[in-house]
Steps between C-alpha positions, in 0.01 A plus 500: 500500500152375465227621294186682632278219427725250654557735825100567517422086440773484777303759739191291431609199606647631830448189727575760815131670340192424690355436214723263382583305847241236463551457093683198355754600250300383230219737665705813520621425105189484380312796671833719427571474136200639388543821300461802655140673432341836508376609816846384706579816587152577642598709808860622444715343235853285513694855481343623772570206746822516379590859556332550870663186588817632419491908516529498847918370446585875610848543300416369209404701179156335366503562114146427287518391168182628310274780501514764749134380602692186668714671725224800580231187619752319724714797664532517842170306520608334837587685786791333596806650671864563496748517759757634225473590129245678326608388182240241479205774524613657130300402240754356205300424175612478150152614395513309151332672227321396138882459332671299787145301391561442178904473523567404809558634841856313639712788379229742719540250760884487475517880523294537785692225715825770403369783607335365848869361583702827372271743713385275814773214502245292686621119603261346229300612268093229489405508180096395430378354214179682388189353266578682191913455507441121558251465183686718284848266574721749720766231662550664829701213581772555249517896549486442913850244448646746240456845733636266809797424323532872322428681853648258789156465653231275562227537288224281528218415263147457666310313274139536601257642193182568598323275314657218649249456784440666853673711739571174724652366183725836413584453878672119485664639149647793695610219736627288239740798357675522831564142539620473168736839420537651895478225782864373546689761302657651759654409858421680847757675673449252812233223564356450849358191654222723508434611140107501322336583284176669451330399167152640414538812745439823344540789780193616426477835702826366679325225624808297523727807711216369767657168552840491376568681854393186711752270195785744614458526885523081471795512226333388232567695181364536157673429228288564297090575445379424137388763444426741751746785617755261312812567375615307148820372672334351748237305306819408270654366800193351660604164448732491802195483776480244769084505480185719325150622598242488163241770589352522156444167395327603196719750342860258570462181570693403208798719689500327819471110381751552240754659731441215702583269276806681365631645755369303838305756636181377680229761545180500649175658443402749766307858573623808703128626544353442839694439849454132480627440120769746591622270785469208286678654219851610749458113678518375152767696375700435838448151473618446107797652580626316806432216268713677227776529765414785767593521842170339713485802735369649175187353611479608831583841428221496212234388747642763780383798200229310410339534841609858584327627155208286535446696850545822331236415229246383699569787706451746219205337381281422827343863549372431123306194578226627670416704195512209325249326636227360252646709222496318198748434205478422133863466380510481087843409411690184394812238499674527840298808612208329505610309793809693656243789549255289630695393771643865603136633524395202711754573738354865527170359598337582186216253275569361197183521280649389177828446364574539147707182277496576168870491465614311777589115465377167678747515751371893561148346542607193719660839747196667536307239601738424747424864638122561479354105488403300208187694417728790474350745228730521254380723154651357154313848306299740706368724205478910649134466577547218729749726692287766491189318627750321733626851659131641502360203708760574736607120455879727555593799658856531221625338189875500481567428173710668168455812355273382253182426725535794738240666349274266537555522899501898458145437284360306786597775755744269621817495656830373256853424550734417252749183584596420122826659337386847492450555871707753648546331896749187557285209663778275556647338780470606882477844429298486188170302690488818780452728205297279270268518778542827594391606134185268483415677815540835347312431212231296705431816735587783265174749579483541160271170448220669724482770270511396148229235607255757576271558222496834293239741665312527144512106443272222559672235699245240288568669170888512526765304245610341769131375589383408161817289427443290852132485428579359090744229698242360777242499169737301308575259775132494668447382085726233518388363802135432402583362162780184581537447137615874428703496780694190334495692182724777654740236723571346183517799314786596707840597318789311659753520236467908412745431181371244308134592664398158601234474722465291845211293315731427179761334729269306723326346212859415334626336835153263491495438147867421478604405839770719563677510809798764386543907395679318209204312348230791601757729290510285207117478482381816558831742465432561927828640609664537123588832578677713821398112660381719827170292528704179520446487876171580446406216282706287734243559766228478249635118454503439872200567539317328222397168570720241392389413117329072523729239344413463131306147481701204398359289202388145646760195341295266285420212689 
């Protein structure tokens, strides 16, 4: 059993990582054993990432170790869904208090994991290590191998304090628990040349019910999905699959390349958003396991639905498209969405204005060029007055984006859709596409819009909020524009790492003055990236496009 710092230095150095893929080992070493920092969990912490990657394992009883707050801020906070048990929807918490502080919380802890099996006899019992158990000592470890051997049952430490880092981080240490106390414990009932798995699939608003009839009609089943709609036998057993499809690359990565190189299990990367990626996505599939051993009229039989369902969608969507036309998108979102998405709302006929990459990785970028050109518009940090001003010009007609910016759309008098984890509609596959569209259409000619942008009868359309604040941002950039050297000023002056607040201007004058040409050197002098590490792609693109630093002059020999 490893320690958290040597699992988290483990996760860091994840050569299957975008980050990480064009690092020498020296590289990854020395960018990865930095101590952690304030600010890492800027954005959702390790505990979170840890419990929405795994909450959505449907049978299992998910127990929190610390103060009620914990469990209250990440209950059902994902809107996954289950085929089966409910179990998983109970909020289990063993709401530590000032004495389990000062004493010590593992009997607490113990007690709770008792009383969970005696009344619900779940499968397993997850427990999650919380910030204020892991300072004050609690050994989850040791009271998780103590109840399994009391009870009979698997109980299995998470350990993912918040102050660790990130959500992406709390998801590769939820990853890391299964590999190392579930994957391979158990043994399916049967195995099938035509086993996978699904890793980094959450059901969101049964998202994955859309698909999994197209894997059934061809005979594929699966054995198991980490971690949507899943079952904790069937992750345990997961290790028997012919082939796997990453859709998450971000949240398990570490999950896929390590059961590849445990267990033989080659997986790909690959999206069920959008006919086209769908397609791809059941080609690939088909194709990994007739290598694995499957019958070759696998294929054929694979391209037989592929072409009947295609039909159907573009059926669905073609009375859509003329409404489409010259209707405008901004899509703020990230990792795989950022260019999955793209590609679905392509295929309905609809612009792309702007696609958001904060969180979404090289490769991610490299995708969405591929889709929309190489001057493809791609936003690292669109503050909310650029999306306002953005909606207001009418540069797009709908943002689809999380829950956090809708109100920004609503502000602007624009229409919003929701496509991150709180949506309510499945997008995926076939199916999902016809009503992704349909819903952009609903929202896009709701008759709503044409009355809540008619001014008030009492107001002055030149004297309005919404007015003043347009009029303030054409001042500010009319300002800029006749004075170059302010205009530099504020460019420079432009935060790129939000937790250590370095500026754009601190960084380029470090890469000149010291000629670096890695994250790792612009971390070490100026702290860039020392925190959730976030802006790393940023400040990769930063160093591609400065120009490269002049060879330092050589001293003449003596003659």
């Amino acid at each position: 059993m490893t320690s958290l710092s040597a699992t988290i230095q483990d996760v860091f150095n994840e050569p299957g990582c975008g980050k990480n893929a064009n690092k020498s080992a020296a590289e990854r070493k020395k960018g990865c054993t930095k101590q952690l920092q304030p600010g890492g969990a800027a954005g959702g912490c390790a505990f979170d990432g840890a419990k929405i990657a795994l909450q959505p394992l449907t049978d299992v009883a998910h127990l929190v170790h610390g103060p009620i707050a914990c469990e209250g801020n990440s209950w059902d906070n994902r809107g996954a869904k289950s085929s089966g048990s409910s179990i998983w929807r109970t909020g289990f918490t063993t709401d530590i208090n000032e004495t389990d502080v000062v004493f010590g919380g593992e009997k607490r802890l113990y007690k709770a994991i008792r009383e969970i099996i005696e009344k619900y006899d779940p499968p397993a019992v997850f427990v999650y290590q919380t910030c204020v158990p892991a300072m004050t000592g609690d050994d989850i470890n040791a009271v998780c191998k103590a109840a399994a051997a009391k009870f009979g049952k698997p109980v299995i430490p998470v350990n993912s304090p918040g102050f660790v880092g990130p959500k992406n981080l709390g998801n590769k240490l939820a990853g890391e628990a299964l590999l190392e106390h579930v994957i391979g414990t158990e043994e399916p009932d049967y195995t099938t040349p035509y086993d996978i798995n699904i890793i980094g699939e959450y059901n969101l608003s049964g998202e994955l019910w859309q698909v999994k009839p197209l894997l059934d009609e061809l005979g594929i089943r699966i054995l198991s999905c980490i971690s949507g709609d899943g079952k904790y036998r069937e992750v345990a057993s997961s290790h028997r699959a012919r082939a796997a499809m990453m859709v998450c690359s971000r949240a398990m990565i570490n999950v896929a390349r390590k059961m590849e190189e445990r267990y033989g299990i080659p997986f790909f990367e690959g999206s069920f958003y959008g006919i086209q990626d769908t397609s791809d996505s059941l080609r690939e599939i088909a194709r990994m396991l007739v290598e694995r051993g499957a019958p070759d009229e696998l294929l054929a039989r694979t391209e037989a639905v592929i072409a009947r369902e295609e039909a159907k969608a573009w059926a669905g969507i073609a009375p859509f498209k003329p409404r489409f036309k010259g209707k405008k998108v901004l899509l703020i979102t990230g990792g795989v969405k950022s260019w999955s998405v793209v590609a679905a709302l392509q295929e309905a006929g609809l612009e792309l204005v702007g696609t958001s990459v904060k969180k979404s990785t090289r490769e991610d970028k490299e995708r969405i060029k591929e889709l929309m050109g190489q001057d493809a518009h791609m936003i690292d940090d669109m503050t909310p007055r650029e999306m306002y001003k953005m909606l207001k010009d009418a540069r797009a007609d709908i943002m689809l984006s999380g829950g956090r910016s809708q109100f920004i759309a609503l502000k602007a008098a624009m229409p919003w859709l929701d496509i991150n984890q709180e949506r309510h509609h499945a997008y995926m596959g076939y199916v999902g596409m016809v009503e992704l569209v349909r819903q952009i259409d609903k929202a896009l000619h709701n008759p709503m819009w044409e009355q809540v942008r008619q001014p008030a009868p009492w107001d002055d359309p030149a004297r309005t909020w919404q007015a003043r604040a347009i009029a303030e941002m054409e001042a500010e950039a009319a300002a800029l524009a006749a004075d170059p050297v302010r205009a530099e000023e504020v460019r420079r002056a432009a935060k790129v790492c939000q937790c250590k607040a370095v500026d754009l201007g601190s960084i380029e004058d470090a890469i000149r003055a010291h000629g670096l040409t890695t994250v790792e050197g612009v971390r070490e002098h100026t702290n860039a990236s020392g925190g959730c590490g976030a802006c790393s792609i940023r400040i990769e693109d930063i160093l591609a496009a400065m120009p490269p630093a002049p060879a330092a002059a050589l001293p003449l020999a003596a003659e």
